[in-house]
N, C-alpha and C positions, 0 to 999 in steps of 0.2 A: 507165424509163431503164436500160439497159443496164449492168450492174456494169464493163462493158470500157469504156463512156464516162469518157475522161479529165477529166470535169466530175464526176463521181459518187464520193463520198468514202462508202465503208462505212459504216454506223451499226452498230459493234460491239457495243451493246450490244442493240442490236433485235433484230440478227441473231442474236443467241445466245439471246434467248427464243426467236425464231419457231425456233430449232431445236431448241431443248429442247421445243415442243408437238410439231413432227413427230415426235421422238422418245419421247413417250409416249403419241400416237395410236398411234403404228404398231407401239411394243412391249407395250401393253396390250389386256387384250378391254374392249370399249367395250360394257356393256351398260345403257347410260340408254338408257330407251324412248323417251324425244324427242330423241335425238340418232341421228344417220347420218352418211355420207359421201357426199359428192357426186363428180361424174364428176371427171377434168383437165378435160376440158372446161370442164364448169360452173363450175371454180376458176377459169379462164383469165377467161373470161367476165364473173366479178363484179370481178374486177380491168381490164376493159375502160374504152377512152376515154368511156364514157357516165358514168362516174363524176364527170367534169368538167360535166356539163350540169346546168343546173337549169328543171326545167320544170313551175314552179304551172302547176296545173290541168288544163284534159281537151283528148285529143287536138281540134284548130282554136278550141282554147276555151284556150289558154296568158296567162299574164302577163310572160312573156320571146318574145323573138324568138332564133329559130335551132335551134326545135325540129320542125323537118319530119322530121327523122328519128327523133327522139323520140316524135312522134307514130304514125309508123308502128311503129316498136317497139311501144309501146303498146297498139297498135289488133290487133298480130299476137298479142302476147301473150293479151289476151284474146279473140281467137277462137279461141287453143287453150283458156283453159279450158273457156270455151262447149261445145266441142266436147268434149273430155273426160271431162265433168263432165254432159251433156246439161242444160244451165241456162241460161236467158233471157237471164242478163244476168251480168256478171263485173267487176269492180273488183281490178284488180291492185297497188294501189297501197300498201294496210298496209305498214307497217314489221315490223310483227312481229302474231302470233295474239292479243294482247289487243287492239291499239290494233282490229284485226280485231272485234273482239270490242265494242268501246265504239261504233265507229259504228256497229254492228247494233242495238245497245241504243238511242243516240239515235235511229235511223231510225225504229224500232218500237215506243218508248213517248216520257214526258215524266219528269223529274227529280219524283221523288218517288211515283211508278209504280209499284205493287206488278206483282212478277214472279216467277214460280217456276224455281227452278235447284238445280241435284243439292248436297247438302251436299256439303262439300270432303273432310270427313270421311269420307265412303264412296266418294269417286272422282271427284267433283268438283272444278272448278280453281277457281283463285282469283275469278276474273274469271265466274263462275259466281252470287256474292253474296257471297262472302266478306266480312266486316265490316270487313277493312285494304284491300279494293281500292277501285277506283273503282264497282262494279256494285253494293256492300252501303252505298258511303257517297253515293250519290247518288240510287239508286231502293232501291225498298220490298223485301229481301230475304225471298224463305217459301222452304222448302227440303222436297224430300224424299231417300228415302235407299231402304237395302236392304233386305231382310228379313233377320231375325237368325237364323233356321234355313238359309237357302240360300245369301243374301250378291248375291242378285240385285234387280234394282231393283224396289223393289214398286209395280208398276203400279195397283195399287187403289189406293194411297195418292196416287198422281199425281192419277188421277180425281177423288178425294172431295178433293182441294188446291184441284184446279182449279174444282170445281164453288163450292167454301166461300170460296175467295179473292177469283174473276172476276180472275186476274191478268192486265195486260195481254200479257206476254209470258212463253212458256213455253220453258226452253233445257234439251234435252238435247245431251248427247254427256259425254265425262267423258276424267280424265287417266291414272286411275287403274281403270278395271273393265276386266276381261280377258274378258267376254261381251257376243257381239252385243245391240245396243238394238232394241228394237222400236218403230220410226218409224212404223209404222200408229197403236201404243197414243196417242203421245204426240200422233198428229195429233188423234184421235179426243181427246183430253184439251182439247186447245187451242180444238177449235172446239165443247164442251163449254164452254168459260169465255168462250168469243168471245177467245181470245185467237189474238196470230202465236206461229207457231214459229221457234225459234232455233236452229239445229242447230251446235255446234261439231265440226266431225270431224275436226280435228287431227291425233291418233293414227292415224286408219283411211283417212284420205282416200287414202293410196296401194292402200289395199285395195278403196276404194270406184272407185277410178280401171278395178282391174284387173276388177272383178266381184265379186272373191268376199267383199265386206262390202255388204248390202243399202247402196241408197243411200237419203242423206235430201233428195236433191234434188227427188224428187216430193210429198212430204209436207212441204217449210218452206219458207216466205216466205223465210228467209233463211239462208244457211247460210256456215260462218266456219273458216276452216282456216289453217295454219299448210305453209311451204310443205316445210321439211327436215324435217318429223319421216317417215315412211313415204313422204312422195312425192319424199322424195330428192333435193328442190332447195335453193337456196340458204335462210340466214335469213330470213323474210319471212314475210308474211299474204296472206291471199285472201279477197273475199268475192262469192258466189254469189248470187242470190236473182228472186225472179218482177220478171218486167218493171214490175208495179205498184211494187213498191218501189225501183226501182233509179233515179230521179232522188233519193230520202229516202236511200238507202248514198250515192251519189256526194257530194253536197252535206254530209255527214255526215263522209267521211274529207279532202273539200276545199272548202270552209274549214272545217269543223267542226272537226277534231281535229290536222290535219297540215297542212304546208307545202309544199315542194316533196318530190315521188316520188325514190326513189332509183333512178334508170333505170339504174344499170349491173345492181342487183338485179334491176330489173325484166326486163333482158335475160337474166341468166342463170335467171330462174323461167319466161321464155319455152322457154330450151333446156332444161329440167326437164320444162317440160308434154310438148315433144315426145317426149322418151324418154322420158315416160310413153305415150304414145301408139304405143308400137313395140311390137310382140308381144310381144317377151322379157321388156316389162314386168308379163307375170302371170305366166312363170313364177318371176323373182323374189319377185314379192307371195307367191304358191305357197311358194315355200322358204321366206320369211319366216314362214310358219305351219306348215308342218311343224318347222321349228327351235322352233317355241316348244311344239309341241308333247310335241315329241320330248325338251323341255327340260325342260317338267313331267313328265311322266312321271320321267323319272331323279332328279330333285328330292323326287317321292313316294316313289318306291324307298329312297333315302337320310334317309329319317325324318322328310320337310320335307309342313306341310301348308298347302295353299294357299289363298287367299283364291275361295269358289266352286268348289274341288275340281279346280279345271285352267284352261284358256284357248280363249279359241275366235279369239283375238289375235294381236298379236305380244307381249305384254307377259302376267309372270305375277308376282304379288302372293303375297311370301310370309308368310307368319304366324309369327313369329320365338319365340313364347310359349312353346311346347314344349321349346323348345331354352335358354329361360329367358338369351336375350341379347335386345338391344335393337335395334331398328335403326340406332339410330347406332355400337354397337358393330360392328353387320355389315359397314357401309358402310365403316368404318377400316378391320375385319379384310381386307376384299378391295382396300382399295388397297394395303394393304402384300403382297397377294395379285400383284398389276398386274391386278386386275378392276377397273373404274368401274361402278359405280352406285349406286342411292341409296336412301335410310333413306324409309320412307312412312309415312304412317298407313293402319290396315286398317280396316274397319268396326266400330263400338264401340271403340275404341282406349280405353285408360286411359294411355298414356302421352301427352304433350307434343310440340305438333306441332316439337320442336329435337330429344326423341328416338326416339319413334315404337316400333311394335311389328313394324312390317313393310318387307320391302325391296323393290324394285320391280325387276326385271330386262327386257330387251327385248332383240328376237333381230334389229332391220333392218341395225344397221351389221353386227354378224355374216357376215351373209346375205351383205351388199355386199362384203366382203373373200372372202369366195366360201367361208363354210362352208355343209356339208352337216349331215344327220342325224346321219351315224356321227362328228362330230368337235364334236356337243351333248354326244356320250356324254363328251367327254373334258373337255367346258366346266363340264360340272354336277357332273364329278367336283373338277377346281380350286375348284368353288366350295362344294361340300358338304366338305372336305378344309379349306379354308379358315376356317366358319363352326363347322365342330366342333374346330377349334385356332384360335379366333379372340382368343386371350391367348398365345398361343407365337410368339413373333416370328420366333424360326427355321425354324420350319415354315413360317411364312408367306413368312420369306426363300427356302426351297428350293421353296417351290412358284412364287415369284414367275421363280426363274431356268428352272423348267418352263415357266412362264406366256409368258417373252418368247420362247425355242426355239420352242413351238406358234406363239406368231403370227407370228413373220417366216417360217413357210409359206405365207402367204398376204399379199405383197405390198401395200404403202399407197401408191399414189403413186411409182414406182420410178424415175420417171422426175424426181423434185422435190429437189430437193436445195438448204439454206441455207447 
């Protein structure tokens, strides 16, 4: 409704948070690795009339009437990931990358299922087995992790899991490693234990969209992605997998875990896949990796050492120990800095996953307000400048009025205003 509709009475106090977030989106660097920004478009679009429909179940297959155009959404969306993604079969419907993630797990084992997934501890997500989720308190968690000399995933240890466990399901992908996975090892591990593969690619699905992240859609039964982290659409899930599975996903995310789809979501993950599907969507992917790369690098220069010695990501893990501060202290120092992001654990950590030894940074929203290489140089200076006066609040006040000068060069949404 129209704020000029004489029926429409301001809600002063909403409108003054939603403008206090556009105001520290757009005056801060936004560097959490699962966060981005989406087109106007795709903003327009989740705010669309489909927000109003409710529609249990699958396109000609509903439990309301008045969703013929529902179902076409539906049917277009997933023929873009299909197409995108070169995959059998696509289920658009997750709300978000775990619930993603839980119907994969029902589809391909049984409650009480011993399954192997990346400890959280070396860059594993919750929903991986963690012991507070749902994947550690309902099936049988065994985990593997990195080598403590390289900090990369030890693929031997995968194998001798897999072979000593027989777990039914085996999940890589991870939230936190900054180096490509090797999806041949892990297939090769899986049909070693006779088990499926679970691939989450969350973090890299827009790199996996654009080419330059191997993909693990030839190698797993079932693959589970999240839709704004790197592929720059709205919040939401996705799940991929071989046409054998895919009555075991569908029947899993409805009736199994969800109720009605959120179709306006769905519509704008539609308009996501397609400008994934536009040429200029690699060379974005492209600059998303050059920035990160060009990130670690200046981060090494500046006395910072990294989890694996660099990134082949968008996302780079730092090891906070040397500098003998915390990751929760980092994460304060750079908000009072106007940087976001967040305190991690690194591999073998000895600190507490509330304060962690390491901090996690990512280059995609970056990328998307349109920095380059030469303006990483000036990001990793605010944040190297920050973390080495990360108890001087003044510094951190003058770098913060540096911090918002830098980003209003590079336009949020110019056109939006609350």
């Amino acid at each position: 409704m129209s704020s000029k509709s004489p029926n429409y009475s301001p809600d002063v106090q909403l409108e003054t948070i939603l403008a206090k977030e556009l105001g520290r989106q757009r005056d801060k660097l936004e560097m959490i690795a699962s966060e981005n920004f989406v087109s106007e478009h795709i903003l327009r679009v989740t705010a669309s009339v489909f927000t109003n429909k409710y529609a249990e179940g699958y396109p000609d297959q509903r439990y309301y009437g008045g969703c013929e155009f529902a179902d076409e959404l539906e049917i277009l969306t997933q023929a873009r990931a299909r197409k995108l993604f070169g995959a059998e079969h696509a289920n658009v419907q997750p709300h978000c990358g775990s619930s993603a993630n839980m119907a994969a797990f029902f589809a391909a084992m049984k409650p009480g299922d011993p399954f192997l997934g990346m400890n959280i501890a070396h860059g594993g997500h919750l929903t991986h087995g963690a012991p507070v989720s749902f994947s550690g308190r309902v099936f049988k968690a065994h985990y593997y992790g990195v080598k403590k000399d390289t900090e990369l995933i030890d693929y031997d240890e995968v194998m001798r899991l897999a072979e000593e466990i027989k777990p039914k399901v085996i999940v890589c992908g991870a939230s936190s490693y900054p180096r490509v996975i090797d999806f041949e090892r892990f297939r090769q591990a899986a049909d070693r234990a006779g088990a499926a593969l679970v691939t989450d690619m969350a973090h890299f699905a827009g790199m996996v969209a654009a080419g330059l992240y191997p993909s693990p859609v030839p190698f797993s039964e079932i693959v589970t992605t999240t839709t704004h982290k790197t592929l720059r659409g709205p919040r939401g899930g996705l799940i991929l997998s071989k046409r054998t599975y895919a009555k075991a996903v569908d029947d899993e995310v409805f009736p199994g875990i969800q109720g009605g789809p959120l179709m306006h979501v769905i519509a704008a993950k539609a308009l996501a896949l397609a400008e994934a599907l536009e040429p200029d969507f690699i060379d974005y992917q492209r600059q998303i990796l050059k920035n990160a790369s060009r990130l670690a690098t200046r981060l090494v220069d500046a006395g910072f050492r990294l989890v694996s010695g660099g990134t082949d990501t968008h996302l780079v893990l730092i090891d906070l120990r040397n500098k003998n501060i915390t990751g929760r202290q980092a994460e304060t120092a750079l908000d009072k800095a106007g940087i976001t992001a967040n305190k991690n654990t690194i591999p073998f950590d000895k600190e507490r996953f509330t304060v962690t030894s390491g901090l996690r940074l990512g280059t995609a929203a970056l990328t998307t307000r349109g920095l380059i290489e030469s303006d990483m140089d000036e990001v990793a200076e605010f944040v190297a400048t920050s973390l080495h006066n990360c108890e001087d609040d003044s510094q951190l006040k003058k770098i913060r009025e540096r911090v918002v000068s830098f980003s209003r060069k590079f336009p949020l949404y110019p056109g939006l205003d609350f």
